[in-house]
Backbone of each chain as ProteinMPNN parsed JSONL, in Angstrom:
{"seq_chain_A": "XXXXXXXXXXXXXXXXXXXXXXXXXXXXXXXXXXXXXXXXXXXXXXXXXXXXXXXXXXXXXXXXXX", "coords_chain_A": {"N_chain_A": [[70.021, 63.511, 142.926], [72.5, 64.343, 142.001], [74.315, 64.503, 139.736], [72.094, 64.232, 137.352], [72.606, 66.469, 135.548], [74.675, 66.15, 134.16], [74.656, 64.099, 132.514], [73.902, 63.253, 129.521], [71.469, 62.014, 128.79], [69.032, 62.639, 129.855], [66.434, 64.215, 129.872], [65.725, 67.468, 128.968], [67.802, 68.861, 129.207], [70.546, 70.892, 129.731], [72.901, 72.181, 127.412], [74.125, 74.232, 127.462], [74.63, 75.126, 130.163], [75.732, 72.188, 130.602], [77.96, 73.007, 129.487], [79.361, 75.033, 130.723], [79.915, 74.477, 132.81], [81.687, 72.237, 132.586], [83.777, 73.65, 131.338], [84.099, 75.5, 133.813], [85.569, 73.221, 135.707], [87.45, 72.677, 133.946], [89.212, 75.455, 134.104], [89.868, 74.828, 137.127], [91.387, 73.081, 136.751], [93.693, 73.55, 135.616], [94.215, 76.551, 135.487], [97.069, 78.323, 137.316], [98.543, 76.51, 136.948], [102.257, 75.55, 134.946], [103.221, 76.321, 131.721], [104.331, 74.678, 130.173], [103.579, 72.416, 132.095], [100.742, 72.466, 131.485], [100.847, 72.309, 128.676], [101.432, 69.286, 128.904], [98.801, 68.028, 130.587], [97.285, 68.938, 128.4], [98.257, 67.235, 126.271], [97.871, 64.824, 128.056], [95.378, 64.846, 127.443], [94.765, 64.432, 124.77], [95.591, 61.768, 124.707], [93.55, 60.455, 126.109], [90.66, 60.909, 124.907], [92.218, 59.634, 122.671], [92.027, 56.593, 123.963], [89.31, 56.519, 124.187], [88.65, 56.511, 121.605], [89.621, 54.164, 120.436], [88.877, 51.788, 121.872], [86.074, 52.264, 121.0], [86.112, 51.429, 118.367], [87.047, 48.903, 118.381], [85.229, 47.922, 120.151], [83.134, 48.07, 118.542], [83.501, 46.646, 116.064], [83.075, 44.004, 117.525], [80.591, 43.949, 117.695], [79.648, 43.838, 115.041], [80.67, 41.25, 114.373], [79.403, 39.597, 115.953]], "CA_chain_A": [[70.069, 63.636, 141.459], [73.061, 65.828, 141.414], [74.752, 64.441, 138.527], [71.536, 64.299, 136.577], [72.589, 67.902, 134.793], [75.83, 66.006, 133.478], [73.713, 63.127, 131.663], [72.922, 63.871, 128.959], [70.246, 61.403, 128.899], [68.042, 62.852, 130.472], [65.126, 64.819, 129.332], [65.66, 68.814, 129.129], [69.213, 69.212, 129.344], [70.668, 72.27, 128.487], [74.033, 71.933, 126.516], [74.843, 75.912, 128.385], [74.366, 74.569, 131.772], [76.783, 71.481, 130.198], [79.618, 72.998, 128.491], [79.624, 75.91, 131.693], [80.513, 73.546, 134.056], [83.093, 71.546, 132.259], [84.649, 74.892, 131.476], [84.914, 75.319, 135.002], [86.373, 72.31, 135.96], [89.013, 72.907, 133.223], [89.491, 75.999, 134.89], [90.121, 74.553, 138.349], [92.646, 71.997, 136.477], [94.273, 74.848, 134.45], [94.804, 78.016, 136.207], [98.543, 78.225, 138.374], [99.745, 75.866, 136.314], [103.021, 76.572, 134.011], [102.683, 76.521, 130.61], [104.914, 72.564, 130.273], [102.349, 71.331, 132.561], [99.663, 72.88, 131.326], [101.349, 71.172, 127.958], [101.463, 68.233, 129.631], [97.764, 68.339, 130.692], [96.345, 68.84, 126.841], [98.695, 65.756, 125.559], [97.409, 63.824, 128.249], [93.786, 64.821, 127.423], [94.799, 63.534, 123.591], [95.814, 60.397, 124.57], [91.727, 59.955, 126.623], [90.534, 60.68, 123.608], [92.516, 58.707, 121.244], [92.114, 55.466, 123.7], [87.911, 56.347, 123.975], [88.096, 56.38, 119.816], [89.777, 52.636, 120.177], [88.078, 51.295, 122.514], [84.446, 52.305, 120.156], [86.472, 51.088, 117.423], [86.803, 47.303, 119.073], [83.694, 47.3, 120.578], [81.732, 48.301, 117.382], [84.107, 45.542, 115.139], [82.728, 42.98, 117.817], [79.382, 43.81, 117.508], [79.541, 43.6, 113.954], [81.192, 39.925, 114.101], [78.594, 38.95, 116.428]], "C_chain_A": [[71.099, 64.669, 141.036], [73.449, 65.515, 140.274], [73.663, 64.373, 137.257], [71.75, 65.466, 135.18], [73.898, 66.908, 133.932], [75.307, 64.981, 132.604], [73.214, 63.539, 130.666], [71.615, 63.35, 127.666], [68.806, 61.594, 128.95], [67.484, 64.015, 130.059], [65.593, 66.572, 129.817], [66.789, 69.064, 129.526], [69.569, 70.278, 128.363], [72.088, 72.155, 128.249], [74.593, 73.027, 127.47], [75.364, 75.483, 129.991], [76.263, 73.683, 131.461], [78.324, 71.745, 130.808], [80.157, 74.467, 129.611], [80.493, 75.221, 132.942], [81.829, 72.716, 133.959], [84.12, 72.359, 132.176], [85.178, 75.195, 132.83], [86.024, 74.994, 135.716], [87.668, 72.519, 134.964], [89.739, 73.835, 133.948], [90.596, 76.105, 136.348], [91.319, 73.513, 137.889], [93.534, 72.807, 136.461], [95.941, 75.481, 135.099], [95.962, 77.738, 137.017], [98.925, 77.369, 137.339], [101.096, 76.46, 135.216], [102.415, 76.332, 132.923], [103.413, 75.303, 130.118], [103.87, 72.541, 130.943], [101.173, 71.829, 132.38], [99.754, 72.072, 129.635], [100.778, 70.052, 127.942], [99.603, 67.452, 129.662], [96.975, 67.928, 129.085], [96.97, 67.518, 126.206], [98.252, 64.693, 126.093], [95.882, 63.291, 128.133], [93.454, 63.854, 125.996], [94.706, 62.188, 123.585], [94.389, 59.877, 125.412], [91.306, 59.6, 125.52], [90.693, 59.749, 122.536], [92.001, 57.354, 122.202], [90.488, 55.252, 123.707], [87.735, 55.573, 122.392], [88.639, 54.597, 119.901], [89.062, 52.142, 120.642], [86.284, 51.09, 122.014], [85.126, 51.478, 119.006], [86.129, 49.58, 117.447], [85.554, 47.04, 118.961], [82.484, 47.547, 119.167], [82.553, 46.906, 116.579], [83.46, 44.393, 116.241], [81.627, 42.733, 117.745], [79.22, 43.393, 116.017], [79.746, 41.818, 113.718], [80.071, 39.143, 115.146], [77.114, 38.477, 116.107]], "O_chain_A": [[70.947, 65.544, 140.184], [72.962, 66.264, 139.428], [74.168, 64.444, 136.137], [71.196, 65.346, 134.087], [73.874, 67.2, 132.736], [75.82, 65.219, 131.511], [72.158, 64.173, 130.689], [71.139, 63.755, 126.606], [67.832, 61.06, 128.42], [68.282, 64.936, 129.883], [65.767, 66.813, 131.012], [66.727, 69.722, 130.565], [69.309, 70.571, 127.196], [72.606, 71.956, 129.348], [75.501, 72.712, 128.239], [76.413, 75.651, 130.612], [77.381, 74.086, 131.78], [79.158, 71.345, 131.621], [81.258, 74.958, 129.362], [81.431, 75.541, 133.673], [82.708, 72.532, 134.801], [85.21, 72.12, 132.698], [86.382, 75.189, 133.087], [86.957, 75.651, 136.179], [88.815, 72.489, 135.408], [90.783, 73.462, 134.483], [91.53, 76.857, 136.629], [92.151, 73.182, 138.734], [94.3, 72.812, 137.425], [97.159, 75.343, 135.204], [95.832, 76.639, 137.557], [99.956, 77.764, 136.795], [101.026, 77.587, 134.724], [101.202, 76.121, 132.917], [102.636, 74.798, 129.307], [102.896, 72.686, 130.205], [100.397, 71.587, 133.304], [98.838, 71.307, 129.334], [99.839, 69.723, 127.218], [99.257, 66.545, 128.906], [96.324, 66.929, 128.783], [96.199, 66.746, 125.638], [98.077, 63.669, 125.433], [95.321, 62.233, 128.415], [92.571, 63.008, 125.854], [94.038, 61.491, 122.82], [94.196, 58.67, 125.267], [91.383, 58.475, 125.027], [89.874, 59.23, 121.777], [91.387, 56.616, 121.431], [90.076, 54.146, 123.358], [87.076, 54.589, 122.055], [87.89, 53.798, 119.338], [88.17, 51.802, 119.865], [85.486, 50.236, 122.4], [84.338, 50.588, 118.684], [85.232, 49.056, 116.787], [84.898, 46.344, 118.186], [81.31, 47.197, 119.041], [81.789, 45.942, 116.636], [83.229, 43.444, 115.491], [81.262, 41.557, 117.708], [78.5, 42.404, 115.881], [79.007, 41.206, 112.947], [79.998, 37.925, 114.98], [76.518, 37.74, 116.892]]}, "seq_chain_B": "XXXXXXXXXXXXXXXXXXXXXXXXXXXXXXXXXXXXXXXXXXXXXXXXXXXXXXXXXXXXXXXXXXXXXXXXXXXXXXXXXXXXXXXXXXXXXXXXXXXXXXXXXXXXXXXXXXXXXXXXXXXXXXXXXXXXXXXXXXXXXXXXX", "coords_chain_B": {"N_chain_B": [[86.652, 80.429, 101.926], [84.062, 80.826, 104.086], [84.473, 80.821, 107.331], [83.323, 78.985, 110.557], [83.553, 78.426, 113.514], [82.738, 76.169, 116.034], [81.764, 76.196, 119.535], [81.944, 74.692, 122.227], [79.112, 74.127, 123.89], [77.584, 74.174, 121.624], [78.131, 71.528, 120.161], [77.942, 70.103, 122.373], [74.796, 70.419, 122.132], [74.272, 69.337, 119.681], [75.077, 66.715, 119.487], [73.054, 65.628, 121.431], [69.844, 64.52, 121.007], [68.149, 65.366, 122.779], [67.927, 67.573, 124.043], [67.594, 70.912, 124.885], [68.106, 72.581, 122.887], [68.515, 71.299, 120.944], [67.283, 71.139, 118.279], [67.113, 73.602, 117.535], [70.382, 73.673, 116.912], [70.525, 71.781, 115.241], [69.064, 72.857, 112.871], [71.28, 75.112, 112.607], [73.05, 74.176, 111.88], [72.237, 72.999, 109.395], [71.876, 74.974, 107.963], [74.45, 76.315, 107.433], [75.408, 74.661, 106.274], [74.09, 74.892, 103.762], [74.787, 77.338, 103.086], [77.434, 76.857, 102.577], [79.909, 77.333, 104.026], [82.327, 76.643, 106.321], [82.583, 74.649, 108.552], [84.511, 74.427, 111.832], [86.541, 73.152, 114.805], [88.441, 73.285, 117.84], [91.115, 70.636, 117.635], [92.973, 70.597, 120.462], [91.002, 71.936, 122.517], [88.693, 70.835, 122.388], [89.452, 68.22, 123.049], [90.368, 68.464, 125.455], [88.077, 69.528, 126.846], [86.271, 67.046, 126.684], [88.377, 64.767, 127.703], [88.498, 65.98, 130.596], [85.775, 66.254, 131.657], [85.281, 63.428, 131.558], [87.1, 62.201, 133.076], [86.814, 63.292, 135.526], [83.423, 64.0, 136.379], [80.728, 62.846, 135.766], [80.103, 62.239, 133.595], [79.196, 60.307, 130.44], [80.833, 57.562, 129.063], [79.808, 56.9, 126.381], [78.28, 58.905, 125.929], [80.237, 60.743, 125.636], [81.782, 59.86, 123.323], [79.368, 59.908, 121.234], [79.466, 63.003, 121.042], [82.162, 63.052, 119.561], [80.812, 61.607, 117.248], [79.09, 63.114, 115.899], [80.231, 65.081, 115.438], [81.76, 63.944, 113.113], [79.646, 63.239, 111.281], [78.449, 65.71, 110.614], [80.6, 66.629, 109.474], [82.438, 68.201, 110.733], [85.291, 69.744, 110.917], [87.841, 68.963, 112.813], [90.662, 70.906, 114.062], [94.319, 71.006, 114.722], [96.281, 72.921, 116.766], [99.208, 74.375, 117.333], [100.317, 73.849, 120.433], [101.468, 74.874, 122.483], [101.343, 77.396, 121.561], [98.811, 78.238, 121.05], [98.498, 77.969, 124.222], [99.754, 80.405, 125.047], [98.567, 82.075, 124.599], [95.813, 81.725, 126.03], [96.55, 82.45, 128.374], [97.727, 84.882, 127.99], [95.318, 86.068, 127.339], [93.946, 85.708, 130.118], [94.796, 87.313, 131.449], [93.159, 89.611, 130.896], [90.414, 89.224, 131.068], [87.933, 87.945, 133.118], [86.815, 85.22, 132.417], [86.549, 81.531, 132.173], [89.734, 79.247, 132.244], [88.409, 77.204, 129.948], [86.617, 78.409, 128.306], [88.14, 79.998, 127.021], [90.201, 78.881, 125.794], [88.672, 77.675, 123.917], [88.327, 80.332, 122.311], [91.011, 81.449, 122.006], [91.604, 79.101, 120.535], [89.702, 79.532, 117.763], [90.866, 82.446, 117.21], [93.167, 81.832, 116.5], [93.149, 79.653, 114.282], [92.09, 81.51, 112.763], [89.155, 81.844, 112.642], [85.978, 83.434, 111.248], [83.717, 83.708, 112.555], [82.572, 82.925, 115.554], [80.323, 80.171, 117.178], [77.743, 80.271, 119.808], [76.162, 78.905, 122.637], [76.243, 79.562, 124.709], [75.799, 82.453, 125.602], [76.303, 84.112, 127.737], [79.261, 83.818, 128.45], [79.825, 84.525, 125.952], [80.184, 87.019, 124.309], [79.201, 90.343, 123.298], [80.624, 91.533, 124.854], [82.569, 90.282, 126.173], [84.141, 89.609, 123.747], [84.747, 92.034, 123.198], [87.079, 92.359, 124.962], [88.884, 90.055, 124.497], [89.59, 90.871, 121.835], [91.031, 93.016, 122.526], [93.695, 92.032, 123.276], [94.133, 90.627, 120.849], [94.73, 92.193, 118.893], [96.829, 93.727, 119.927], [98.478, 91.471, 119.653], [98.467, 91.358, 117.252], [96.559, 89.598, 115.873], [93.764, 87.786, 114.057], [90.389, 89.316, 114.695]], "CA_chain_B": [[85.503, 80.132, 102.48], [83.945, 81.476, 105.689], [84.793, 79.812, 108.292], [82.677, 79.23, 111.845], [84.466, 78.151, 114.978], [81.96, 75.672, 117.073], [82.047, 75.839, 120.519], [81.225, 73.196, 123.121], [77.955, 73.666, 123.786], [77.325, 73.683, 120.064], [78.931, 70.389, 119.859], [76.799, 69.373, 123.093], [73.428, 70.287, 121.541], [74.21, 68.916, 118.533], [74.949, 65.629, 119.836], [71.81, 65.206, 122.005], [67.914, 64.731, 120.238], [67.216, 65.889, 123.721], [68.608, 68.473, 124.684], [66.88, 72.201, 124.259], [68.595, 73.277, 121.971], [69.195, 70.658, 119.654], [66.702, 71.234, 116.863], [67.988, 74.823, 116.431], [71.307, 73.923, 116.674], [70.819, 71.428, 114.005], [69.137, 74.064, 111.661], [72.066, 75.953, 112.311], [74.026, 72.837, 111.076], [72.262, 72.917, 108.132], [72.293, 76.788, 106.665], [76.524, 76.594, 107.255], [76.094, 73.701, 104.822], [73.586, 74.959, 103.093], [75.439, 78.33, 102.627], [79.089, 76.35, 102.164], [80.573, 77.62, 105.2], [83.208, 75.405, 106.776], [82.45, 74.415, 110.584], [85.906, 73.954, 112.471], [87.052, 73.319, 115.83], [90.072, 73.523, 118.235], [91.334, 69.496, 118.324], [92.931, 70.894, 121.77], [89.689, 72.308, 123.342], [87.469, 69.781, 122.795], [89.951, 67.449, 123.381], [90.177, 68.721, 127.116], [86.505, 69.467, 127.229], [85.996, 65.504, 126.682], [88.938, 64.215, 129.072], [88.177, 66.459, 131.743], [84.745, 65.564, 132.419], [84.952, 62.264, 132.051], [87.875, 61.953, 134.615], [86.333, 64.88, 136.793], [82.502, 63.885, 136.06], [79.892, 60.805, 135.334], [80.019, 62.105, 132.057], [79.578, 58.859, 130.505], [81.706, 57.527, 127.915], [79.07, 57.133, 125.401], [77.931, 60.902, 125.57], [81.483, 62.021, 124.652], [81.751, 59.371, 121.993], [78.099, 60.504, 120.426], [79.974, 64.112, 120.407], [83.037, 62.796, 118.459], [80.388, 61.002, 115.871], [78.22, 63.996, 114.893], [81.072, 65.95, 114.745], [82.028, 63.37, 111.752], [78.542, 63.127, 110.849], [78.45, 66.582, 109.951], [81.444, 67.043, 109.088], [83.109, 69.455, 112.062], [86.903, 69.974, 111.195], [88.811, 69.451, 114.368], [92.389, 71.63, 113.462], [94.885, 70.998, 115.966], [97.091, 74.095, 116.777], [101.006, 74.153, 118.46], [99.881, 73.835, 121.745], [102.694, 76.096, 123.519], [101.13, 79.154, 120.814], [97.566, 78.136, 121.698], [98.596, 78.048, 125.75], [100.301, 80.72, 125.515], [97.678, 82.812, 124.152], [95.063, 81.652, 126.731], [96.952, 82.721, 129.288], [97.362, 86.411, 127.935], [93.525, 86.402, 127.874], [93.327, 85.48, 131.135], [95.258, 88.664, 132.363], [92.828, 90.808, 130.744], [89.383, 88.712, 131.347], [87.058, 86.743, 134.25], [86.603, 83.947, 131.642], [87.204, 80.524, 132.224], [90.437, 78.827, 131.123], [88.225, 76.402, 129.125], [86.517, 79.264, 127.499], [89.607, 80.885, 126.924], [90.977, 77.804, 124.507], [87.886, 77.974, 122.6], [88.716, 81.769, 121.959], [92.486, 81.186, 121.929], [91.254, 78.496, 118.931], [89.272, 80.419, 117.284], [91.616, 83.355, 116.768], [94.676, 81.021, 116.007], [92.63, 79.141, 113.235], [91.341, 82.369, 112.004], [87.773, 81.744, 112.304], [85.091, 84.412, 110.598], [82.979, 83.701, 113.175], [82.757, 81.824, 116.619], [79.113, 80.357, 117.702], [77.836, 79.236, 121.134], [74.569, 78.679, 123.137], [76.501, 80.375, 126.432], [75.481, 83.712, 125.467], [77.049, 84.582, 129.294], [80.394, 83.931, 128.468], [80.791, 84.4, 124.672], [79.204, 87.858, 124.14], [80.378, 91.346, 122.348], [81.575, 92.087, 126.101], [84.079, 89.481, 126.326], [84.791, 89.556, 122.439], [85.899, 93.281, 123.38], [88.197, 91.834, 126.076], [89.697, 88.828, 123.399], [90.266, 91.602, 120.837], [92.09, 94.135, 122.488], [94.789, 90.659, 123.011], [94.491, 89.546, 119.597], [95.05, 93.746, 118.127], [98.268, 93.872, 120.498], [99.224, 90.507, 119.167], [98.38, 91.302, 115.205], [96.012, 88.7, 114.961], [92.514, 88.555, 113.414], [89.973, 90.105, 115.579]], "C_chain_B": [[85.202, 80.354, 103.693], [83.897, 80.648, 106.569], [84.52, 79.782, 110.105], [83.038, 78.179, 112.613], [82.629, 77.864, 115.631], [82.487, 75.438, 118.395], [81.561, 74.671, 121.597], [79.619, 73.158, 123.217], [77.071, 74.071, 122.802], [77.318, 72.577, 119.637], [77.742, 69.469, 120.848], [75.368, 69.047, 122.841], [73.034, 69.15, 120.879], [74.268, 67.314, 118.713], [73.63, 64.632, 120.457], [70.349, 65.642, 121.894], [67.492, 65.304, 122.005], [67.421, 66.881, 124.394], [67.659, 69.727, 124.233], [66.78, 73.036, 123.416], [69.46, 72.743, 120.668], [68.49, 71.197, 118.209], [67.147, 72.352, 116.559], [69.233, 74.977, 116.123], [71.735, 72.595, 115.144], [70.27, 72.016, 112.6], [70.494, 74.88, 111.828], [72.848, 75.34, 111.418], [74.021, 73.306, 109.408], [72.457, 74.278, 107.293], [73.772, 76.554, 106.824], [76.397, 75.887, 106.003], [75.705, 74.192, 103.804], [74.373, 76.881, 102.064], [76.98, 78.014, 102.222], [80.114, 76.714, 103.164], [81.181, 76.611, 105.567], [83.098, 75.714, 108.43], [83.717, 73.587, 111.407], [85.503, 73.816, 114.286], [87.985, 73.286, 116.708], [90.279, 71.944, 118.837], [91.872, 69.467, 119.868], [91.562, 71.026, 122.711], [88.915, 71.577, 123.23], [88.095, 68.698, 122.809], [90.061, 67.443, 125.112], [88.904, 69.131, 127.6], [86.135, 68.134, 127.924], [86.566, 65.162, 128.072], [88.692, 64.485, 130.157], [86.522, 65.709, 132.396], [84.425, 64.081, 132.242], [85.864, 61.67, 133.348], [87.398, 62.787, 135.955], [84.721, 63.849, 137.065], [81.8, 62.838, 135.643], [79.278, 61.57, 134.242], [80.17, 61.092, 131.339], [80.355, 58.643, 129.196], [81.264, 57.943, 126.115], [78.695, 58.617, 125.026], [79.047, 61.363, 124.896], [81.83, 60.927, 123.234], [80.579, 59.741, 121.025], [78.724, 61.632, 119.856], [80.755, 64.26, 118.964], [82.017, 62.412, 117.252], [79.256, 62.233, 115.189], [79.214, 64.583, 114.663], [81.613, 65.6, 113.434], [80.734, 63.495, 111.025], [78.253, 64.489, 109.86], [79.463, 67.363, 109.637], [82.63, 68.493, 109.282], [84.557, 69.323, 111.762], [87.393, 70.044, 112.48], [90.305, 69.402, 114.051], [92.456, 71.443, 114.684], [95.838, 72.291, 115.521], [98.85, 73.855, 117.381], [100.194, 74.258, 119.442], [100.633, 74.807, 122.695], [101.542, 77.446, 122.936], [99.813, 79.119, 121.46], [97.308, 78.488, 123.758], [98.931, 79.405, 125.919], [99.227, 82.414, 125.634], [96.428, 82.972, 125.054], [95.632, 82.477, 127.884], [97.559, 84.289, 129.054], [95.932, 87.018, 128.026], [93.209, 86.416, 129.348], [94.187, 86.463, 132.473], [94.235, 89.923, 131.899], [91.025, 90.499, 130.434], [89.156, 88.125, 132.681], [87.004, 85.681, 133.48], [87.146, 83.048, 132.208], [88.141, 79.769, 131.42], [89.863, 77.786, 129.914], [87.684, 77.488, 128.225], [87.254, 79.711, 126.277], [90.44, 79.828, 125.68], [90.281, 77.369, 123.383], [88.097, 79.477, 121.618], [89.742, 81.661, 121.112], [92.293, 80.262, 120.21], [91.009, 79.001, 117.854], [90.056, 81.549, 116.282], [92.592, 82.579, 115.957], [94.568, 80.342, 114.508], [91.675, 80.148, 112.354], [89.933, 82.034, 111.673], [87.252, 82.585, 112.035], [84.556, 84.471, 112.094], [82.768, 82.522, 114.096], [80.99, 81.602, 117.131], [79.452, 79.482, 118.562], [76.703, 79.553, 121.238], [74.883, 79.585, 124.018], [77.069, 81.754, 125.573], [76.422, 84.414, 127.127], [78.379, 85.086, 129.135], [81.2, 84.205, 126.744], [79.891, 85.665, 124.438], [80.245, 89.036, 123.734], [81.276, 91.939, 123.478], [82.655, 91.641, 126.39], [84.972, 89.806, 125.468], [85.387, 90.99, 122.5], [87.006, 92.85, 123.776], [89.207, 91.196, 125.054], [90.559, 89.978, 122.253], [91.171, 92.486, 121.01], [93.379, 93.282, 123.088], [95.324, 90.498, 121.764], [95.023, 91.103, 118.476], [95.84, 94.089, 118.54], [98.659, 93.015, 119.715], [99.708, 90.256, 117.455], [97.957, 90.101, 115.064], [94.947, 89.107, 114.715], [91.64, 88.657, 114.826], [88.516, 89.735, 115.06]], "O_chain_B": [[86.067, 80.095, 104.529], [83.161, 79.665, 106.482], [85.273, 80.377, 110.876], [82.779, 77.024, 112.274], [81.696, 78.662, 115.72], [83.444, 74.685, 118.579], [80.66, 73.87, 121.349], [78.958, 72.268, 122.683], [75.89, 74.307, 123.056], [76.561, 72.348, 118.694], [76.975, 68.586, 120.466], [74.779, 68.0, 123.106], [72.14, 68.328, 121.079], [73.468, 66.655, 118.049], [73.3, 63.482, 120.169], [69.776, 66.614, 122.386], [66.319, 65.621, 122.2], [66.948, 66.941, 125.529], [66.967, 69.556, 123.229], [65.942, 73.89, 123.124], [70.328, 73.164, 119.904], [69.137, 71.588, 117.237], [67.634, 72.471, 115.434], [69.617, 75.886, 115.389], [72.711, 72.531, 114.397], [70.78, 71.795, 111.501], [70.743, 75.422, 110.751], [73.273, 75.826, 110.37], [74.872, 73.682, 108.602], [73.062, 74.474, 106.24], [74.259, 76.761, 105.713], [76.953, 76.187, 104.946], [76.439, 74.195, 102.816], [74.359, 77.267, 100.895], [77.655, 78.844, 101.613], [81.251, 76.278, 102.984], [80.711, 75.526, 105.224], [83.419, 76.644, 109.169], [83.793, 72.365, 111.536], [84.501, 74.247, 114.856], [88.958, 73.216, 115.957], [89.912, 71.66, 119.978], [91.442, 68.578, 120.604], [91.241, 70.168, 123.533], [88.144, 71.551, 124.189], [87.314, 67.786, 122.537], [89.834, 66.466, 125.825], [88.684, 69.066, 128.81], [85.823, 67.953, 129.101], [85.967, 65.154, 129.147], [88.583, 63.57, 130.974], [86.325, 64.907, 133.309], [83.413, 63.578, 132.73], [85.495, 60.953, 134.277], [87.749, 62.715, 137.132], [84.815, 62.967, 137.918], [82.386, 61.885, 135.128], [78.069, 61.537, 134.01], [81.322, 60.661, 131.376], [80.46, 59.541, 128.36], [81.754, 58.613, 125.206], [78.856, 59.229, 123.97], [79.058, 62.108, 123.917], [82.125, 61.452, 122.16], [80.95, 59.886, 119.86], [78.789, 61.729, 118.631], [80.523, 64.889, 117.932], [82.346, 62.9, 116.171], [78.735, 62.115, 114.08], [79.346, 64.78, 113.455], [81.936, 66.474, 112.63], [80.898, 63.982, 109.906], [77.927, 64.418, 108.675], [79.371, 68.584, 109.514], [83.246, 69.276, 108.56], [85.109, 68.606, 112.596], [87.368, 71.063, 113.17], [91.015, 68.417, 113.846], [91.598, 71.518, 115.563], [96.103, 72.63, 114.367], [99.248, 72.778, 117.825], [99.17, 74.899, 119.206], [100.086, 75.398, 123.626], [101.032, 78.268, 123.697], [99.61, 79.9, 122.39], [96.363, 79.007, 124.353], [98.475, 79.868, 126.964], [99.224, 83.376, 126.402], [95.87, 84.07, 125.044], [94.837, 83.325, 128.29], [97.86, 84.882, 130.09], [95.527, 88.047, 128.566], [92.272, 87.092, 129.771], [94.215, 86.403, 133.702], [94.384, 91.047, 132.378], [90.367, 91.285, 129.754], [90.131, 87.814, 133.365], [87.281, 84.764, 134.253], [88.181, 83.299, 132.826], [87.877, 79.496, 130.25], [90.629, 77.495, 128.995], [88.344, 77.567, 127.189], [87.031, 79.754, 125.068], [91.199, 80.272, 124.819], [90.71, 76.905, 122.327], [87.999, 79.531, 120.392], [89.68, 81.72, 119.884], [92.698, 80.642, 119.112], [91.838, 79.035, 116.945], [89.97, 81.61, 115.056], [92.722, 82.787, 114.751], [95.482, 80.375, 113.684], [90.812, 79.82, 111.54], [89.571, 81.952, 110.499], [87.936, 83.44, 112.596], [85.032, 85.349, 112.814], [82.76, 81.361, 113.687], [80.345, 82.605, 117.435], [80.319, 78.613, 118.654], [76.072, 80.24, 120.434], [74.057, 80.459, 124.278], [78.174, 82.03, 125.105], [77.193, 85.368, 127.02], [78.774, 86.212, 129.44], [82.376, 84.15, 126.384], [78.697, 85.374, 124.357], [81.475, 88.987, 123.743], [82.301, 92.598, 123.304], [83.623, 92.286, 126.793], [86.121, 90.168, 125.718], [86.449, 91.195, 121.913], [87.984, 92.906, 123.03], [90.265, 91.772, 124.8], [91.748, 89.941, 121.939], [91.987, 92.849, 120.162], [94.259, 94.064, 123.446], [96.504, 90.296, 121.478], [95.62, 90.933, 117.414], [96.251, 95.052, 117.894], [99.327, 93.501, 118.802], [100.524, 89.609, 116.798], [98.584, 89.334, 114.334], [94.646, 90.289, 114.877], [92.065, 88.193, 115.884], [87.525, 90.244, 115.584]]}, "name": "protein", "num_of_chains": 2, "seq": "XXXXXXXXXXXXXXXXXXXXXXXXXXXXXXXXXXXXXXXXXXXXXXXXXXXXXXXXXXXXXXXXXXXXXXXXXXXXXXXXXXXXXXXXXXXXXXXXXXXXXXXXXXXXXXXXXXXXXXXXXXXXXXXXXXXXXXXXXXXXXXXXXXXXXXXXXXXXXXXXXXXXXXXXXXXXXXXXXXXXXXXXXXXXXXXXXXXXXXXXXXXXXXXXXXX"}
């Protein structure tokens, strides 16, 4: 059940626990890098982002037409 | 208008009825509104919050889309910053802190977008011990503090 803490599905999740861990991991992306690829990095995090928001966009317009 | 800087696991609470700390973080919701306060956040930092753990993590898609929709729901400003000024800024913090660089871009936000006031759940890492650390950065740099 390790990933159970990242779910946040599941019953008694603590947001601290969460948003500690992702911090981390940013961290471990991050750190050494320059400051272009660290750039680099946040533009390519935008473009996750923007294609998650399409991708809900679609899928909610198909539900609707269905 | 006063203006309070949400951090991630503000954003996390707030998203999930199940979480421990949702119901007080949606009273908190409501006194900002209820007092007129404007609730911002750094479109960078929780833009790399998101990506990261879902490429890192079985963070599932839906969870970070729920985030994005309360943040509309209740109406969370996400300001984007220059990204070089914002980077460049993290990375003076992180000569004169332990913090983590994700931390560190909520901070870095924060300051840059002149927030009144920054809230979080992670009492650990956002506390008047750090906020010493952040300020004697942002009182070299002449920003707000």
């Amino acid at each position: 059940m390790g990933h159970a803490k990242y779910d946040l599905e599941v019953a008694a999740v603590s947001s601290v626990d969460i948003a500690k861990q992702i911090h981390e991991d940013i961290d471990q992306t991050m750190r050494g890098l320059s400051v272009e690829d660290q750039e680099i990095v946040l533009r390519e995090a935008q473009n996750i982002v923007k294609s998650l928001r399409r991708i809900e966009q679609i899928a909610s317009k198909a539900k609707t037409q269905a | 208008m006063v203006r309070v800087y949400l951090e991630l696991s503000v954003l996390i609470s707030l998203a999930n009825p199940l979480d421990l700390l949702h119901s007080q973080t949606r009273n908190f919701m409501d006194e900002l509104r209820t007092f007129g306060f404007e609730a911002v956040s750094c479109r960078q930092a929780v833009e790399m919050d998101l990506a990261i753990e879902l490429t890192r993590r079985p963070l599932r898609v839906g969870d970070a889309l729920r985030i994005l929709e309360v943040m509309d729901a209740y109406e969370i400003r996400l300001l984007s910053l220059n990204s070089r000024d914002l980077l460049l800024l993290v990375n003076e913090y992180l000569g004169e802190t332990s913090l983590k660089f994700g931390d560190l871009l909520h901070y870095a936000g924060a300051t840059l977008l002149n927030a009144d006031y920054l809230s979080s759940w992670n009492t650990d890492d956002f506390n008047e011990r750090t906020e010493e650390s952040i300020n004697n950065v942002n009182v070299r740099r002449g920003l707000k503090t």
